[in-house]
C-alpha positions as CSV (number, residue, x, y, z in Angstrom):
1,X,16.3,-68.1,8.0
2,X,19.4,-68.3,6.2
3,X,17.9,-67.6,3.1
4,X,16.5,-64.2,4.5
5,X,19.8,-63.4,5.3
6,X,21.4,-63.7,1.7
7,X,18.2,-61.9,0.7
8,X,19.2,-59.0,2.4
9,X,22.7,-58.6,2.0
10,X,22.2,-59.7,-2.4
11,X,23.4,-56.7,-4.2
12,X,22.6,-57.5,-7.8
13,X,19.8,-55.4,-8.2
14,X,20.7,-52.7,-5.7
15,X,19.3,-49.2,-6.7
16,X,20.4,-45.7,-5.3
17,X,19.4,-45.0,-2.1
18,X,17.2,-41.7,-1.9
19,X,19.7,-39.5,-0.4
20,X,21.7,-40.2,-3.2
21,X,19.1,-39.6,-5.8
22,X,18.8,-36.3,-3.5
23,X,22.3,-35.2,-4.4
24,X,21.8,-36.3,-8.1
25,X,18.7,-34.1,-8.2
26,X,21.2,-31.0,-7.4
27,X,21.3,-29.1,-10.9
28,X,25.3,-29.8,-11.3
29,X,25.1,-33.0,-10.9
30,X,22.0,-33.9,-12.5
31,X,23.3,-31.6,-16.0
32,X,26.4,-33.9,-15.7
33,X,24.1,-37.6,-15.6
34,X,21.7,-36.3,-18.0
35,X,24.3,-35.1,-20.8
36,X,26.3,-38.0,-20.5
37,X,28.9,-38.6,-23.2
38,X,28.0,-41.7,-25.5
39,X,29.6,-45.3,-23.4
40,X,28.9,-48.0,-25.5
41,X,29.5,-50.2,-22.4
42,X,26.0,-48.7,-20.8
43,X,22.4,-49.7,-21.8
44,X,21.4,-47.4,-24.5
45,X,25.0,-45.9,-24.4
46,X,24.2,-44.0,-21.9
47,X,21.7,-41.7,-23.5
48,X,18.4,-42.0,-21.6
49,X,18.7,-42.0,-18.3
50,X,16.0,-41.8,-15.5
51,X,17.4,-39.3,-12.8
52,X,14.8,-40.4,-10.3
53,X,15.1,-44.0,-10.4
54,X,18.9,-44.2,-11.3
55,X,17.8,-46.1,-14.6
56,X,19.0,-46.0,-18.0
57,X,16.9,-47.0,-20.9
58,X,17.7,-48.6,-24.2
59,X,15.7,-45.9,-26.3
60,X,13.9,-42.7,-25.4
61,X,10.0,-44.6,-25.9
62,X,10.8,-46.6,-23.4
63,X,12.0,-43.6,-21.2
64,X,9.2,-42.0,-22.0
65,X,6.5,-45.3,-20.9
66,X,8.5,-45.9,-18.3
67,X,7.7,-42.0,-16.7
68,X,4.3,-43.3,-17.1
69,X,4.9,-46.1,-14.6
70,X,3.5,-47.3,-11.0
71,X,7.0,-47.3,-10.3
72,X,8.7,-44.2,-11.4
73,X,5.4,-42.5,-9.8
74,X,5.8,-44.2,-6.5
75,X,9.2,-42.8,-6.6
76,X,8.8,-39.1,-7.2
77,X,6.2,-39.7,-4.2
78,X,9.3,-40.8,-2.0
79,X,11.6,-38.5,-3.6
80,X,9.2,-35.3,-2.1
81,X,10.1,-35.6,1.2
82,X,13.4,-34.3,2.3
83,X,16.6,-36.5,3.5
84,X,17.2,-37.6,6.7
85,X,20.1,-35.9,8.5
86,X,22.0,-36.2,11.6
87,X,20.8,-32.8,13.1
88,X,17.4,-34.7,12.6
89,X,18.1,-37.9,14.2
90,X,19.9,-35.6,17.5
91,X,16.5,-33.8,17.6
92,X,14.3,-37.2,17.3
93,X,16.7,-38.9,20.4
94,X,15.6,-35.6,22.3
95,X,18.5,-33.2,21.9
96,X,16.8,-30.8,20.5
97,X,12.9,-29.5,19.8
98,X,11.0,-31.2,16.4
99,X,11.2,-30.0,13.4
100,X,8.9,-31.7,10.7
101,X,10.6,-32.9,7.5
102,X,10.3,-30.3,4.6
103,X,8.5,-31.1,1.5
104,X,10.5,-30.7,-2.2
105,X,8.8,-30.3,-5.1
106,X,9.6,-33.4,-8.0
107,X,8.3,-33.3,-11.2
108,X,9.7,-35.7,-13.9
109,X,12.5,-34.4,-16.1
110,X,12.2,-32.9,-19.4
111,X,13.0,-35.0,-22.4
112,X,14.9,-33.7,-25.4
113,X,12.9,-35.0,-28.6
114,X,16.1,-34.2,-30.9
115,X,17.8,-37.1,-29.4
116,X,17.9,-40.2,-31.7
């Protein structure tokens, strides 16, 4: 039981949560992750980045294979349905009428072949 417990609260491989990826997906803020300046810190100095999955790639094949993924699929999936909100969780405790979560349209982002 103790092992569940450090299980849950391990952050090394923590991803964004979807709201977050929500308000990277806003056009200012996705122009500033995608044209990144060049950090030789980050993997692939920060060129290639996945804005769906918060993930940075070493080159852009690999970006590219990776758009082709169970995974990244799976999350575009998740990614269409919009963000929880407080007004939404007042109307599901019965303080207001229902209002069924709206749908947002994901497609994967364009790549930029110039890019070496």
């Amino acid at each position: 039981r103790s092992s569940d417990l450090a299980k849950l609260w391990k952050t090394k491989r923590r991803v964004k949560d979807l709201d977050q990826i929500h308000q990277d997906m806003i056009p200012e803020n996705a122009r500033k992750l995608l044209k990144q300046e060049v950090d030789f810190d980050m993997v692939g100095n920060a060129q290639h980045y996945c804005l769906h999955c918060a993930r940075y790639f070493v080159d852009l094949k690999s970006m590219k294979d990776h758009f082709q993924t169970k995974v990244h699929k799976r999350r575009l999936k998740k990614l269409r349905e919009e963000p929880y909100t407080q007004a939404e969780a007042e109307r599901a405790a019965g303080m207001g009428s229902y209002i069924p979560p709206k749908k947002v349209v994901v497609t994967t982002q364009p790549v930029e072949e110039d890019m070496s």
